[in-house]
Every structure is written in structure tokens, then in C-alpha cells.
C-alpha positions in Angstrom: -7.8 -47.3 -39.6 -7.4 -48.0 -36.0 -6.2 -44.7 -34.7 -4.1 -44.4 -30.8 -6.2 -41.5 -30.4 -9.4 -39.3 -32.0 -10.1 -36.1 -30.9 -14.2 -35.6 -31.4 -16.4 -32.7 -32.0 -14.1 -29.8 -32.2 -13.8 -27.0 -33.6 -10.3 -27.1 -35.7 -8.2 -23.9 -36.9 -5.3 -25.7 -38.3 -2.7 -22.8 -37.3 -2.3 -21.4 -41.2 -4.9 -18.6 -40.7 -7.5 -19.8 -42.1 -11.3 -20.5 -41.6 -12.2 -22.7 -39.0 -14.0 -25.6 -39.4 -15.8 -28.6 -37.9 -14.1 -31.8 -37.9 -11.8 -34.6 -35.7 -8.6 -35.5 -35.8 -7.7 -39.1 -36.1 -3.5 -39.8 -34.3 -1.1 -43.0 -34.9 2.4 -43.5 -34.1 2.3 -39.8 -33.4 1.7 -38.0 -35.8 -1.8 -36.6 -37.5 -3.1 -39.7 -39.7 -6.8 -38.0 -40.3 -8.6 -35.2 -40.3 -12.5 -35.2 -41.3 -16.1 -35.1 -40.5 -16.3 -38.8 -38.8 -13.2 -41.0 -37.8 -14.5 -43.7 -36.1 -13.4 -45.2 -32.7 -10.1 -45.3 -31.1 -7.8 -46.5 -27.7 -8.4 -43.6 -26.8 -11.1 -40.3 -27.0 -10.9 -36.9 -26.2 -14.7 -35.3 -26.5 -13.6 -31.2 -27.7 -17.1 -30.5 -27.6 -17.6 -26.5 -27.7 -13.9 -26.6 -27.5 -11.3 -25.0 -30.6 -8.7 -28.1 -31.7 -5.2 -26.1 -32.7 -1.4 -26.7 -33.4 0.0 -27.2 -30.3 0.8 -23.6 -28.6 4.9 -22.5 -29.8 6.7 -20.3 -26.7 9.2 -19.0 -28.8 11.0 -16.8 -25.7 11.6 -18.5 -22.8 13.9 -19.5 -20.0 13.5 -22.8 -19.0 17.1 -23.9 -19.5 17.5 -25.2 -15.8 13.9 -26.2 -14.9 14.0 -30.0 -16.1 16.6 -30.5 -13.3 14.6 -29.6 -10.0 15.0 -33.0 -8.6 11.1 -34.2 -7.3 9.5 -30.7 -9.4 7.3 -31.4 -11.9 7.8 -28.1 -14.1 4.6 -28.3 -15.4 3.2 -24.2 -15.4 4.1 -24.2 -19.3 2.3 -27.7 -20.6 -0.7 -25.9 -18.0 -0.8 -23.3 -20.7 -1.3 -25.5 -23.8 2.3 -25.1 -24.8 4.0 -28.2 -26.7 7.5 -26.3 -27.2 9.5 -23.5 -25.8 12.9 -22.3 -27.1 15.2 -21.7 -24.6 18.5 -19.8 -23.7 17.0 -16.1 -24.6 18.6 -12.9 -23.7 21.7 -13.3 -24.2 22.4 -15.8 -21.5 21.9 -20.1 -21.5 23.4 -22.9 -19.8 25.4 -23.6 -22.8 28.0 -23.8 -23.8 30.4 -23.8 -20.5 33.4 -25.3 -19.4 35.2 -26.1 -15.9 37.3 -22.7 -16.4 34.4 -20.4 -16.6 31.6 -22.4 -14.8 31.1 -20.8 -11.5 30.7 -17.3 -13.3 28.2 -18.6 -15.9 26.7 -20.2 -13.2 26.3 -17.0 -11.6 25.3 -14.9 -15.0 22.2 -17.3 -15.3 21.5 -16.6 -11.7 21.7 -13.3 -11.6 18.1 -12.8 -13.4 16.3 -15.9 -12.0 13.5 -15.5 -10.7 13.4 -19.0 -9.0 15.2 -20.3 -6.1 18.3 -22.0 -6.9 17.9 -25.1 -4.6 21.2 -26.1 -4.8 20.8 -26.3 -8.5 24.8 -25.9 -10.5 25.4 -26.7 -14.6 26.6 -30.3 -15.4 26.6 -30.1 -19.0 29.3 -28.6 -21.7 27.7 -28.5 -24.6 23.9 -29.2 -26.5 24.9 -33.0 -26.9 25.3 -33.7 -23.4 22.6 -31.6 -21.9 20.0 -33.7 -24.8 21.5 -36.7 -22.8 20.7 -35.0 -19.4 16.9 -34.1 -20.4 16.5 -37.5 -21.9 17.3 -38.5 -17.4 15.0 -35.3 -16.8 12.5 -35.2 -18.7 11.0 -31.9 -19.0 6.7 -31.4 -19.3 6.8 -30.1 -23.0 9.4 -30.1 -25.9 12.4 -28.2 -25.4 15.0 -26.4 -28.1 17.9 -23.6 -27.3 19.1 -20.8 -27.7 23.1 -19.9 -27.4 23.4 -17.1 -25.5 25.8 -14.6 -26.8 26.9 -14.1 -22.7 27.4 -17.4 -21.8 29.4 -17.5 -25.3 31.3 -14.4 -24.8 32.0 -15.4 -20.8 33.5 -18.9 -22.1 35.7 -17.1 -25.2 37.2 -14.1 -23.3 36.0 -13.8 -19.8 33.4 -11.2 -18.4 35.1 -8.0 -18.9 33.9 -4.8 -20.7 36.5 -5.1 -24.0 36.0 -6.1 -27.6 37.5 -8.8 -28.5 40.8 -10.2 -30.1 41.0 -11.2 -33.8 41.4 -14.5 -32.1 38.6 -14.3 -29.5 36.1 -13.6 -32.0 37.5 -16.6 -34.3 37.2 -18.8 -31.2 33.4 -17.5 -30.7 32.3 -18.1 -34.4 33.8 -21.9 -34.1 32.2 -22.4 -30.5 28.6 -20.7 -32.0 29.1 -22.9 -35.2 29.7 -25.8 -33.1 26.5 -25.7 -31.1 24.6 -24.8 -34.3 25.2 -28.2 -36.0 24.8 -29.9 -32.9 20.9 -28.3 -33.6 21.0 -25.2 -31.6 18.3 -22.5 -33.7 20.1 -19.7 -33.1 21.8 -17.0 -31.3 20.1 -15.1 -28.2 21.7 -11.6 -27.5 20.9 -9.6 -24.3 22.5 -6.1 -25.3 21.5 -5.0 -21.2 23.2 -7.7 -20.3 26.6 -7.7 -19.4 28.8 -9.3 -20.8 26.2 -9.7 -23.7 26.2 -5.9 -23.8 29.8 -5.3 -24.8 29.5 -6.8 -28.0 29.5 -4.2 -30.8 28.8 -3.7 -34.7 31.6 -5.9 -35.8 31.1 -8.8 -33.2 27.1 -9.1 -33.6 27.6 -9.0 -37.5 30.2 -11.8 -37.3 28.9 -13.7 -35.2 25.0 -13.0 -37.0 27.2 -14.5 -40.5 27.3 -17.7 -38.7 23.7 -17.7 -37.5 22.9 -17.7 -41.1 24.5 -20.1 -42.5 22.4 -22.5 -40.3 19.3 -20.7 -41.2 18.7 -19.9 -37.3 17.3 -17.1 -35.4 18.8 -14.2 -33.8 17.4 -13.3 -30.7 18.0 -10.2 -29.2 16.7 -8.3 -25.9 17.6 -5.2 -27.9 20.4 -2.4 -26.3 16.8 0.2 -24.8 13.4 -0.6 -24.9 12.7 3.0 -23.6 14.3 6.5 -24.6 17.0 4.7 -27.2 14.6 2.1 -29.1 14.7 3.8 -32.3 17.9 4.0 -32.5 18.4 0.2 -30.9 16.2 -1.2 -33.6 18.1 0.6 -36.0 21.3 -1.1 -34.8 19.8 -4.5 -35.0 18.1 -4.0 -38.5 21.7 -2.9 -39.3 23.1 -6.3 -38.2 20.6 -8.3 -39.9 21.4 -6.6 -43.4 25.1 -6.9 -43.3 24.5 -10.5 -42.1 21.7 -12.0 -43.8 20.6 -13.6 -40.4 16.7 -13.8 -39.4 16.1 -11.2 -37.0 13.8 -11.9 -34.3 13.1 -8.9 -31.4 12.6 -10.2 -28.1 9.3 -9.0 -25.7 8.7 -5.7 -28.1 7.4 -3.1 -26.0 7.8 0.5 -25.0 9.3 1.1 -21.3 8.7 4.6 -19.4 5.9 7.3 -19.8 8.0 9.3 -22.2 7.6 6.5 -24.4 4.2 5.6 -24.5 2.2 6.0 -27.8 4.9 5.9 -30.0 4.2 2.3 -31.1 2.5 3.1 -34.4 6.1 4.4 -35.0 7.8 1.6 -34.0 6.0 -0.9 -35.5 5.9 1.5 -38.8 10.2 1.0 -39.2 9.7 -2.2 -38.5 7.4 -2.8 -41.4 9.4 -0.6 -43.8 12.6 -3.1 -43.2 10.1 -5.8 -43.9 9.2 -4.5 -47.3 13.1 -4.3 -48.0 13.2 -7.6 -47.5 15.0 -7.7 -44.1 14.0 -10.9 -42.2 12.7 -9.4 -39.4 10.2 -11.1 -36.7 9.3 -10.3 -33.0 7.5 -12.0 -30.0 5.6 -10.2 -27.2 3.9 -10.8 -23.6 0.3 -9.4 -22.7 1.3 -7.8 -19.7 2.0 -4.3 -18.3 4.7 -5.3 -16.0 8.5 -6.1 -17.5 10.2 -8.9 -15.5 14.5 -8.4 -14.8 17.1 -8.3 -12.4 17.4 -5.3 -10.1 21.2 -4.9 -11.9 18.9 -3.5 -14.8 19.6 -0.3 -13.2 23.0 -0.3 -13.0 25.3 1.4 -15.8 26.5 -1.9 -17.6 30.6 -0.7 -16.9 29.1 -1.6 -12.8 29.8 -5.6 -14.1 32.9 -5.5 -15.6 34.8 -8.0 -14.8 31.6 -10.1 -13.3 30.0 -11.1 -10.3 32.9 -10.2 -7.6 34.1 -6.9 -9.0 30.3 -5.9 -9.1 29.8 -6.5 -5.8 32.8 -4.6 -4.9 31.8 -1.9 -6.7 28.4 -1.9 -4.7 30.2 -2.0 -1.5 31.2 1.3 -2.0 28.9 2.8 -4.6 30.7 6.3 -6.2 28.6 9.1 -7.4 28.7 8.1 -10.6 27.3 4.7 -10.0 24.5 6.4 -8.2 23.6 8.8 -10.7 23.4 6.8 -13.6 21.5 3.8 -11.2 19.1 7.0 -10.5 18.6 8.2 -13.8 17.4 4.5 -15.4 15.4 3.8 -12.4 13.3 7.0 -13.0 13.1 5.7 -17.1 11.4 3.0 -15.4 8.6 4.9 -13.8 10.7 5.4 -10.5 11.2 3.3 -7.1 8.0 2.9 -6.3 7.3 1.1 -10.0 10.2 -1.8 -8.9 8.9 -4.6 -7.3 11.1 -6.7 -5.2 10.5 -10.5 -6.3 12.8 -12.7 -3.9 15.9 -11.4 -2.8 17.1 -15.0 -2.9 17.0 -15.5 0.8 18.8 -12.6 2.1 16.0 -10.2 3.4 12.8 -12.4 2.3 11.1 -9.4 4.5 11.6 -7.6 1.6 10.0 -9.7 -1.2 6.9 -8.1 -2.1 8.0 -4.6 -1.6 8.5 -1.8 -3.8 12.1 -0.1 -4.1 10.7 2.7 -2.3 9.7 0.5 0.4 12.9 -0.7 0.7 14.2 2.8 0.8 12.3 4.0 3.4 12.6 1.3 6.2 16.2 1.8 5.3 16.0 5.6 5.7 18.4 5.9 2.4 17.9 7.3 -1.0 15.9 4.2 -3.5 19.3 4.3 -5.8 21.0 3.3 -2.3 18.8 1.3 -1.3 19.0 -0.7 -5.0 22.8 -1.3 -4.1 22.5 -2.6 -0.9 19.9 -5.1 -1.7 21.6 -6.2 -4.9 25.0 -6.4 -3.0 23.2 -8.4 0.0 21.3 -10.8 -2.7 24.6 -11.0 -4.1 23.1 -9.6 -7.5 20.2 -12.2 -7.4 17.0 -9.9 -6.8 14.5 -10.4 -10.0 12.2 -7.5 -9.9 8.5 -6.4 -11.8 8.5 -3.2 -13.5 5.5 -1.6 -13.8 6.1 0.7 -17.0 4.2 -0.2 -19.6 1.1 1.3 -21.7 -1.8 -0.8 -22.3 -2.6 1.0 -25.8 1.0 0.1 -27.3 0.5 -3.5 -26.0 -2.6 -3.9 -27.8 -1.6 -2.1 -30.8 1.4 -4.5 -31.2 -0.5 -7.4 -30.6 -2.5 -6.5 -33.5 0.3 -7.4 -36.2 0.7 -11.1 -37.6 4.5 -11.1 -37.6 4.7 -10.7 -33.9 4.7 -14.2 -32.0 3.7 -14.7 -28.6 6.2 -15.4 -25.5 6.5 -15.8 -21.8 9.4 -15.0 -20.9 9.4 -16.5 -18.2 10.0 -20.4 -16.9 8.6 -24.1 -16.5 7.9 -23.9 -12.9 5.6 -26.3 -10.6 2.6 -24.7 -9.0 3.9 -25.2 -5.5 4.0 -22.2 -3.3 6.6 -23.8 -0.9 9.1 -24.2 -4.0 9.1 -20.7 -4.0 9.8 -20.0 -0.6 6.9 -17.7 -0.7 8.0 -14.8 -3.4 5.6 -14.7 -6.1 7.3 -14.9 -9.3 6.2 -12.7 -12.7 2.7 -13.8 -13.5 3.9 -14.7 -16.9 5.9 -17.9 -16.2 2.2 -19.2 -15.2 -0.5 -17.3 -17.6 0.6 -16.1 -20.3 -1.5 -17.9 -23.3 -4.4 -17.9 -21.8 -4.2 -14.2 -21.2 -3.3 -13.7 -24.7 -6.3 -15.5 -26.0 -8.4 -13.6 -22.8 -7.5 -10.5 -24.0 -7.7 -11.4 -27.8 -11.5 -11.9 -27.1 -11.9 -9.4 -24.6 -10.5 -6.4 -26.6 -12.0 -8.1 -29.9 -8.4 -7.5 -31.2 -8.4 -10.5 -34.0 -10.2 -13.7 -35.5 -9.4 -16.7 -33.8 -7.7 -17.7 -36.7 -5.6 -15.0 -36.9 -5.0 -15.2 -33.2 -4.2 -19.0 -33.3 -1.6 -18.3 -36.0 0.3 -16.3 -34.0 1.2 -19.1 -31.3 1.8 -21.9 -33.9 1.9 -21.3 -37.4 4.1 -18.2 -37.4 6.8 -19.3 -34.6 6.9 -22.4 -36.1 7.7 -20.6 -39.3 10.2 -18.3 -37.5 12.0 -21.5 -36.4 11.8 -23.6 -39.5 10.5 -26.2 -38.1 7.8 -28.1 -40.8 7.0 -30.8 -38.3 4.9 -28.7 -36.0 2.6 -25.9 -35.7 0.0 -26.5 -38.3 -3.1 -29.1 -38.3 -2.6 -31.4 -41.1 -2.1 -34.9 -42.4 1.5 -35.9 -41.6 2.6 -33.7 -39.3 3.9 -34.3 -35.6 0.6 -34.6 -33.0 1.5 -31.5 -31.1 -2.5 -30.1 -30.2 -4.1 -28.2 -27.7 -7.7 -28.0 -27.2 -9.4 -25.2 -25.7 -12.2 -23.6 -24.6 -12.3 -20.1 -26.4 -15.2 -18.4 -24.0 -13.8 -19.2 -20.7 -9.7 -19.4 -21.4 -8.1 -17.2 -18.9 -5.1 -16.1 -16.7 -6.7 -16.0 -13.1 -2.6 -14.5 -11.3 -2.3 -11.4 -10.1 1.3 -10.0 -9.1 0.8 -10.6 -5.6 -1.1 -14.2 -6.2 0.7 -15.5 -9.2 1.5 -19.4 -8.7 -2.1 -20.4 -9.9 -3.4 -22.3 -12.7 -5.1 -20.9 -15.8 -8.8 -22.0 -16.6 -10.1 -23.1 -20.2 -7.1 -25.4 -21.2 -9.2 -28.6 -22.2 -6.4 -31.1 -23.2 -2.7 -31.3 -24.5 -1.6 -33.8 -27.0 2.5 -34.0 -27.3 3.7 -36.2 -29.8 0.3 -37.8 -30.3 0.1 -38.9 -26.4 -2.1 -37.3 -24.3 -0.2 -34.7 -21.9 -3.2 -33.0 -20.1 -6.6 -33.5 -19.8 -9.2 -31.1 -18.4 -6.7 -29.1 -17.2 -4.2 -31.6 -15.2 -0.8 -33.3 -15.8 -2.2 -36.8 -17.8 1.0 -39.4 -16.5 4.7 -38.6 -16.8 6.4 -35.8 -18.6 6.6 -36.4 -22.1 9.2 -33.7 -23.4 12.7 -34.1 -25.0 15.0 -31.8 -26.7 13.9 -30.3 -30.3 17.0 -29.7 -32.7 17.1 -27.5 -35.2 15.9 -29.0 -38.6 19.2 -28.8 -40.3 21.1 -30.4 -37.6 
């Protein structure tokens, strides 16, 4: 056969867990047309000598909603990390669906967390058929698919404010969601910190889970605490997914806060017994130590009721109350000098870089002050790192083989000057290779069983058969790397840099990268769900 492409010499570890073996991989029309010992010549030859061959890396938490649409930015930090596809539209809050009635305040919900500057950048599209036309015009790095986020969904029903909703309104959300489902969204995202994500209650999730599962999607949730209420939060969730039948997937599972730390043996043990009942129940995770949200993540979720405006009212002229309870989850979260000021989005850029308690000080105020003024002056756009987190759970959770791997973070171009110079969460930038670094560093897993985890399992999560495994037939998403020198080289003060050890990137059997640059234009389009 006279292949487009043959990848040579490799090591291969097909993405299924098992053994690795020597072998090349022969490409047409792309897809996989050969695997074996010799293939013969090709148009074109990529040498993986000393280098693994796998399934294209799966991001199965991501953000990347906006990112195609930079005009002149190549949003490349994600193909840089051997990722072939990211699902969008996590945490409760995507682009989609939105209308002219509710636009400028969705606009403003998927602002509120961004870590990236804005650059005039507004939504165009209504719905998942019309932004597929828009990428098709923008064409992002890697391959896309989304989320609906049960925010934006809730914002376009019934508004922003802190209420459950009408017979009606939830009717109206369950024919939006079912909507975007067959249009080939894979699933729901909920963001239960999130307002207005995090009014919805037991009744609401479960409906709206009902209709999830009848598409066979994913819910996504950025659970209600990650800190002193995760038991009971993952009870609530586990809950939802029994009444609904839907296929539970926990977003970024972790323990926040001191008090926390070491119970993830705990965790992970309920998580396993609902498992074993038979609950459908998946997570992802990040290797890092440091969470990544808005600065609002200390505020009491009744501070946004009513959205962007009455928030910023409210901040104005901050009560006791609003103090207190801002006080009381900032010291959950290891205290003011743990927040990290991102950006502030161009208000103060003086203070991006600081701690909270930096802040505080040159303003001579109390930090739960000092977290209202700069959210009010960022106009609740100041993305913060958290430093709360215990290596020891990390690694204990990224032990298991039903936990996935995701950024949680953004396709972003390695250009300091895009950033106007905040340095985002090392994670939109690193976050593979530091998995695979700290894989072999902490001897955690195989290489097989490591592999799996980025490919075969999300692709399983996602029911998608086209991808994520090395075999005969399938779609020529691959990544070859080196295994002894892959590695995150940011730091949260340095964080816009490139990882080392990604050899080459094949997206739908053209090459994408090649030792370790951008090879030609962006390949990627929107992925729909499989029963779309």
C-alpha cells in the first residue's frame, strides 16, 4: 500500500492498557491503515526513534470555547501538549446557547472567570450549528467538542437571579438542552460555585440529568465544595446520577484547604463503592497544587443575584455579612496571602502578580476589603491561583484508572504580549507533559496504564469509537513522545512557555507538529457527539 504517512521505529501503546510494543504505523485518507513490524515507504516519514507512538492525547475539561476567534492568534498551547481534542464549555458556563435578549450578560458570565484578555472579543453564535459554521472560518489548532453549560442555559431560560424555576422554565430548559444535544453537544457542564449555575437544586439537576441520558452524554459538574462540604457534595451528585441514569463525570477532583488534606483515600473510597453499585461515575484531574478561578469564588453565591450589575452594586457598598462570609471562604482557601492576582483585566495591572495580601496592604484595608474592591474595579474579571492543595492527595488520585486527565485551562498562543504581561495558570500551557513528568518521576504507573488515562478512558467517557486507541480503522489522531525527557518547564510566575519532549502530532492523519512546532495551518474542526 502506498501510505500518506508512516510513522517508524516507535515504541506503540495503543491507548487500551496494554503491553507496549515495537512497531510503525502506516496512515491513508486519515485514518490508521497498518500497524506492523515493517511498512514500507511513504509521502511522508516521521522517524519515532526512542520515542512512545500513542492515541492522540483526549483534554476532556477545558475552556477553549472563545479561543478559535482571536483574530491573527494562533491558539496553539494545547496541540504543543500532544492534545488532538478538548471538550469544551465546562463548569457550568459555554458560549452556547445565547440569544440577543441575554447576550451581554452571558457575555459577561464567561468573562467573569477568564483568564485571558478579552481583546474586544463578543459571542456571534446562537446555537452549536452556527458556531460549527464559525470554527469551520476559524479554525482552531486541535479538534474541538462542547459542553452546555448549565449557566449559560439557565441565564438564557430564566435570567440570572437566585430562584428555582417555573414548571415552565424548567420545560423550556429540557427543550433548549435537548436541542443542543442532537445538534451533537456531549453533555451537560454544571458549575454548582457558579452562579447562576449554583441555584439549581435536586429537582432541576435530575431533570435536566434525564435528558443528558437519553443522548448518552456526560454530565460535567465543578461540584457545590471541593473543601469542607465534598462529602456531602459528591453525595449530592451521586444522588443525581442514580435518579437520572446520566454518566457522571467530576470535574478537577481534588481536596481544597489544610483541613482537608489526607482525606483522599476517603473520597476516592465512596467514589468506588457507587462504582460497584453500578452508578456511572468518572472524573478528570490536573497535576498541579494551585486551583485556578475567579476572585468572585469568595463571595457568598446570593453576592450575584441578579448578575453582573447588582453584583457590582453590592460590592460598592459591601455589608457585614458579605464581608464575613467573603472572609470565612478565603481562609478555607489557605488565606490572602494563598490568592494570587492573575490580571485584573486592565484595571490595576500593578496588581497582577500580587497576592491578596499584597493587595491588602498597599491598600491599608482588611484582604476581604481589599477582594471587593478589586473585583468591583475589574468589574468581576480578576482570575486568581489558589495555592491550597496537598501533593499526597494529588498523587494518590492520580493513581486510579477511572480518573482522566484535564487542563482546565485554554488554547492560548505563546505570546507574552497577548497577555499583556499577567501570567496565566501554568496549566493552559503544561499540563500533559507534567502529567507524564510526574508519572515517571513519582513512579506512579506503567506507561500503559498512564497512556490510558489520556486516550482510551476519555474517549470511553465520551463515547466516541473513532479515537483514542491505536488500531486498524480508526481516526489518525497520534502523538509521539519522548517518555525520558517530556516535561512542563512554567512556573506561576513564568508560565507562557513551551513544554519539552513532544516529538510530533498527527490530527486526522496530517501532520500537526513536528519536533515540537506548529507543522502548517490549524487543522481542527468541531467533534459532535456520536449520536448526533
Amino acid at each position: 500500500m502506498n501510505y500518506d504517512l508512516v510513522i517508524k521505529q516507535g515504541m506503540l501503546v495503543d491507548g487500551t492498557g496494554k503491553q507496549a510494543y515495537a512497531g510503525e504505523v502506516g496512515i491513508k485518507d486519515g485514518l490508521i491503515a497498518a500497524i506492523g513490524p515493517k511498512l514500507g515507504e511513504a509521502k511522508t516519514t516521521v522517524d519515532a526513534g526512542g520515542c512512545v507512538v500513542s492515541p492522540g492525547f483526549i483534554d476532556i475539561h477545558a475552556h477553549s470555547d472563545w479561543c478559535p476567534f482571536y483574530p491573527g492568534v494562533r491558539a496553539v498551547s494545547k496541540l504543543y501538549q500532544g492534545i488532538t481534542l478538548e471538550i469544551d464549555g465546562n463548569c457550568g458556563i459555554s458560549l452556547l446557547p445565547v440569544n440577543d435578549k441575554c447576550r451581554r450578560e452571558i457575555n459577561e458570565l464567561m468573562a467573569s472567570g477568564l483568564e485571558l484578555p478579552l481583546h474586544g472579543l463578543s459571542m456571534v453564535d446562537d446555537d452549536l450549528k452556527a458556531y460549527a459554521a464559525h470554527l469551520e472560518r476559524c479554525r482552531p489548532a486541535t479538534d474541538m467538542g462542547l459542553l452546555i453549560g448549565h449557566g449559560t442555559l439557565r441565564g438564557v431560560v430564566m435570567g440570572f437571579g437566585m430562584r428555582k424555576p417555573t414548571p415552565e422554565e424548567l420545560h423550556r430548559m429540557e427543550q433548549v438542552l435537548d436541542a443542543e444535544l442532537t445538534k451533537g453537544a456531549f453533555g451537560l457542564s454544571l458549575g454548582l460555585i457558579y452562579p447562576p449555575s449554583s441555584y439549581g437544586e435536586g429537582e432541576e439537576l435530575v431533570a435536566l440529568a434525564k435528558v443528558v441520558a437519553k443522548h448518552h452524554g456526560i454530565l460535567s459538574v465543578h461540584m457545590r465544595s471541593e473543601s469542607t462540604q465534598i462529602m456531602a457534595a459528591v453525595d449530592e451528585m451521586l444522588t443525581v446520577a442514580k435518579q437520572s441514569g446520566v454518566h457522571l463525570q467530576i470535574s478537577h477532583l481534588k481536596l481544597i484547604g489544610k483541613p482537608q488534606w489526607g482525606k483522599s483515600t476517603e473520597l476516592l473510597q465512596k467514589i468506588k463503592q457507587a462504582r460497584a453499585e453500578g452508578v456511572q461515575v468518572t472524573c478528570d484531574q490536573y497535576p498541579y497544587l494551585a486551583t485556578c478561578a475567579s476572585l468572585d469564588v469568595l463571595l457568598p453565591g446570593w453576592a450575584k443575584d441578579g448578575g453582573t450589575a447588582a453584583l457590582c452594586q453590592r460590592l460598592a457598598k459591601p455589608t457585614d455579612k458579605l464581608l464575613t462570609e467573603t472572609r470565612a471562604e478565603m481562609e478555607r482557601r489557605g488565606g490572602a496571602a494563598a490568592v494570587l492576582i492573575i490580571t485584573t483585566t486592565g484595571w490595576k495591572p500593578e496588581y497582577d502578580g500580587k497576592t491578596l495580601a499584597d493587595i491588602a496592604q498597599l491598600l491599608g484595608v482588611a484582604p476581604e476589603l481589599a477582594a471587593c474592591q478589586v473585583l468591583l474595579g475589574s468589574r468581576d474579571m480578576a482570575p486568581c491561583c489558589y495555592f491550597c492543595l496537598n501533593e499526597a492527595d494529588m498523587l494518590n488520585i492520580m493513581r486510579e484508572q477511572f480518573i482522566a486527565v484535564g487542563c482546565d485551562g485554554y488554547a492560548v498562543p505563546y505570546d507574552k504580549k497577548f497577555f499583556l504581561g499577567s501570567n496565566p495558570h501554568p496549566r493552559s500551557f503544561g499540563t500533559f507533559p507534567r502529567y507524564l513528568q510526574t508519572i515517571r518521576e513519582k513512579g506512579l504507573l506503567s506507561l500503559e496504564a498512564a497512556i490510558y488515562k489520556i486516550t482510551g478512558l476519555p474517549a470511553q467517557i465520551l463515547n466516541v469509537q473513532d479515537r483514542g486507541v491505536l488500531a486498524v480503522g480508526k481516526r489518525a489522531d497520534i502523538t509521539v513522545f519522548d517518555p525520558a525527557t517530556v516535561a512542563d518547564l512554567t512556573t506561576y510566575t513564568d508560565s507562557i512557555r513551551k513544554p519539552q519532549g513532544i516529538k510530533a502530532v498527527i490530527l486526522g492523519g496530517r501532520l500537526a507538529l513536528l519536533d515540537g512546532e506548529q507543522h502548517g495551518a490549524n487543522l481542527g474542526r468541531l467533534v459532535l457527539h456520536p449520536e448526533a
